[in-house]
C-alpha positions as CSV (number, residue, x, y, z in Angstrom):
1,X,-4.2,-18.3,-1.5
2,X,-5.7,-17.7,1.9
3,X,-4.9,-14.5,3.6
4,X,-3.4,-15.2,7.2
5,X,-2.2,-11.8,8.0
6,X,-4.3,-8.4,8.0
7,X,-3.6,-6.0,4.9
8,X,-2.7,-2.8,7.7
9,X,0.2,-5.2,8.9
10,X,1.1,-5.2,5.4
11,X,1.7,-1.7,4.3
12,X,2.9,-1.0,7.8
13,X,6.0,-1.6,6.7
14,X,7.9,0.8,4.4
15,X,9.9,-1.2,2.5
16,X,6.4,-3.1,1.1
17,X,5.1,0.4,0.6
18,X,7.7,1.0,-1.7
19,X,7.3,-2.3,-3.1
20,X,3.5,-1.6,-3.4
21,X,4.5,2.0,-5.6
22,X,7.4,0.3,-7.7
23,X,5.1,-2.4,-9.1
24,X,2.0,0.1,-9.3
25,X,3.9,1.5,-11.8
26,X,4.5,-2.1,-14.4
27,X,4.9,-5.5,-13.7
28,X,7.9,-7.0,-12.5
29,X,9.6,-10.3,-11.3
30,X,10.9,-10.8,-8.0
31,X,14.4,-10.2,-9.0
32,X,13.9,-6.7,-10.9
33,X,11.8,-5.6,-7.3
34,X,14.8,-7.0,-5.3
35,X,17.5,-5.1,-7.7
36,X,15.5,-1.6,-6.7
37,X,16.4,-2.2,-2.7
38,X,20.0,-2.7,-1.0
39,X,17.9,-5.7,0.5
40,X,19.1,-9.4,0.2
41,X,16.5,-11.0,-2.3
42,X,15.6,-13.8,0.8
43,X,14.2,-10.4,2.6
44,X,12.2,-9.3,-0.5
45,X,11.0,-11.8,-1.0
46,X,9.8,-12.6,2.3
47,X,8.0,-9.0,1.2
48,X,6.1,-9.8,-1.7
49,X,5.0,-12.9,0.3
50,X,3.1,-11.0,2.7
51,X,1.9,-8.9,-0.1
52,X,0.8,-11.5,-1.8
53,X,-0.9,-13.1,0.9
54,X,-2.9,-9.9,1.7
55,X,-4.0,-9.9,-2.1
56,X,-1.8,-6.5,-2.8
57,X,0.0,-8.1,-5.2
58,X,-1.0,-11.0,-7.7
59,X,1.4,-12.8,-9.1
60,X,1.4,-14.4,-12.7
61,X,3.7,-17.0,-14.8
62,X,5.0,-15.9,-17.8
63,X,7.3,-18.8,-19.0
64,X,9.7,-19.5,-16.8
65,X,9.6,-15.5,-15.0
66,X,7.2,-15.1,-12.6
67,X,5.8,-11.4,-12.8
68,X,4.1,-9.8,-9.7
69,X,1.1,-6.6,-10.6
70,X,-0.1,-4.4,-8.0
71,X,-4.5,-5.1,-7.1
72,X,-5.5,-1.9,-7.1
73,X,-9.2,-3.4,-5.9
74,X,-7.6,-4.4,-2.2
75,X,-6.0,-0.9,-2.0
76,X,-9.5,0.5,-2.9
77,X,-10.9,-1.7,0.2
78,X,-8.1,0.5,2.6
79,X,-9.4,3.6,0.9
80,X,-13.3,2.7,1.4
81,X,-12.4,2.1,5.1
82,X,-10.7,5.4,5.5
83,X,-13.4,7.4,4.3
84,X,-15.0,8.0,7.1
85,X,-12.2,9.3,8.9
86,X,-11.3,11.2,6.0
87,X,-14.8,13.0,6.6
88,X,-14.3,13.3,10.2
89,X,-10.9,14.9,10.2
90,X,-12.4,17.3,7.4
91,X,-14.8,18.3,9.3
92,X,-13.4,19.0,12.3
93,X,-10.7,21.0,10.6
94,X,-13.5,23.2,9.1
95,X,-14.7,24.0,12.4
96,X,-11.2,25.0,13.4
97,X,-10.7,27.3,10.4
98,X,-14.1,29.2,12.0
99,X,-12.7,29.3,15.4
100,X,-9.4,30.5,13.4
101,X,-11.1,33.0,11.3
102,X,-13.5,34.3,14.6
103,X,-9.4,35.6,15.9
104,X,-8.3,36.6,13.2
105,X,-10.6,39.0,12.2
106,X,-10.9,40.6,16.4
């Protein structure tokens, strides 16, 4: 399936966040994911679509169910491009804790 929107649009939403943590957790079809929301299952759906076409979510048949799994491998690509503003952040909070810690001890 070709991706044709971008993965930050994705989890920019809260509902598909919470979509994204539900399924992290087992497996499910579309209807148990809708049954966890006080969505209509047309709106949920619409959800996992976009997750699915940002590769969050792969889906698989099982019989008739379809059953949707979390990628944990695209969510690892978000947390690879975050690193380095992880590091940055980190480090500029370390030089605030001296400047803090220069104060607190005049």
């Amino acid at each position: 399936m070709k991706t044709r929107r971008d993965i930050f649009q994705a989890i920019a939403d809260p509902t598909r966040r919470a979509i994204l943590a539900l399924v992290a957790m087992q497996a499910m079809t579309p209807g148990a994911i809708a049954d966890s929301f006080g969505s209509s299952r047309q709106t949920i759906s619409k959800h996992i679509q976009i997750l699915t076409e940002c590769q969050l979510l792969n889906q698989q048949q099982s019989g008739r169910e379809i059953y949707y799994y979390f990628n944990p491998n695209k969510m690892k690509e978000i947390a690879e491009w975050l690193v380095p503003f992880a590091k940055m952040w980190d480090d500029r909070f370390d030089k605030l804790e001296g400047i803090m810690k220069k104060y607190k001890s005049k």
